[in-house]
C-alpha positions as CSV (number, residue, x, y, z in Angstrom):
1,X,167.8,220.9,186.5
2,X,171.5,219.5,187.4
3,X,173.0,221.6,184.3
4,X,170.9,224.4,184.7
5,X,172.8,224.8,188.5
6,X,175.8,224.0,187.5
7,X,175.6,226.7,184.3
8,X,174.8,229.5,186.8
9,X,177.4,228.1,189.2
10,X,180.1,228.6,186.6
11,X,178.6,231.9,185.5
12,X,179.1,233.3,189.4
13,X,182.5,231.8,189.2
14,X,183.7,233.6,186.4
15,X,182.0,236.8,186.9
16,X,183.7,236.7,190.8
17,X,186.7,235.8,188.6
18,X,186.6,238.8,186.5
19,X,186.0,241.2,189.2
20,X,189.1,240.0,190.8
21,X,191.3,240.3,187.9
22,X,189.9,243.7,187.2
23,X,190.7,244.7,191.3
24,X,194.5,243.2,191.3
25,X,194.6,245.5,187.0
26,X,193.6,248.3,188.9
27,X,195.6,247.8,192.1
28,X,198.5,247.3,190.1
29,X,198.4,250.8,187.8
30,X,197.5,253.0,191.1
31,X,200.9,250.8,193.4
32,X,203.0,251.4,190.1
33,X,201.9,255.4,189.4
34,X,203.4,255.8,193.1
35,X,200.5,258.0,193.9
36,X,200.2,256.7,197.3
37,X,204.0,257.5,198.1
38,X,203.5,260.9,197.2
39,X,200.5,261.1,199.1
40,X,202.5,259.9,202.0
41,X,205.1,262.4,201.5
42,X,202.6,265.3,201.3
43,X,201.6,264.0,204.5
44,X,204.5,264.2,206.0
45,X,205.1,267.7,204.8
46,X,202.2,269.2,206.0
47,X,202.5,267.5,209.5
48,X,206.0,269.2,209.8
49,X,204.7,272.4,208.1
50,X,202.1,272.1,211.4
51,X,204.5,271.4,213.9
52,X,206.4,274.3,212.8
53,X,203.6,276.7,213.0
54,X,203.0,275.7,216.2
55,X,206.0,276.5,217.3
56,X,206.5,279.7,215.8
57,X,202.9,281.0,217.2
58,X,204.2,279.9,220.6
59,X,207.6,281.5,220.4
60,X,205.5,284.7,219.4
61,X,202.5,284.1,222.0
62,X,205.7,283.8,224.6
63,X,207.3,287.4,223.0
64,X,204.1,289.6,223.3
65,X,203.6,288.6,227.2
């Protein structure tokens, strides 16, 4: 009965084991592919690209009255 708990104790702690190696392997390829700095940067680009419509549909709301 003793064994038997301890088998399926190691089993969980090797399956939580391998999940977390698998998470940090697939952490790793998606930090070093830079995906999430170029994600950032589109960002950025489109909240300037924003800002500057904004402003132009001002200046030409201001023009027309």
């Amino acid at each position: 009965m003793i064994a038997n708990s301890l088998l399926l104790l190691f089993g969980v702690m090797i399956v939580v084991l391998l999940l977390l190696l698998i998470v940090a392997i697939i952490r790793h390829a998606i930090d070093s592919s830079r995906t999430s700095q170029k994600i950032d940067l589109l960002t950025d680009e489109v909240r300037m690209l924003r800002k500057e419509l904004g402003r132009q549909k001002q200046h030409h709301i201001d023009t027309q009255v």
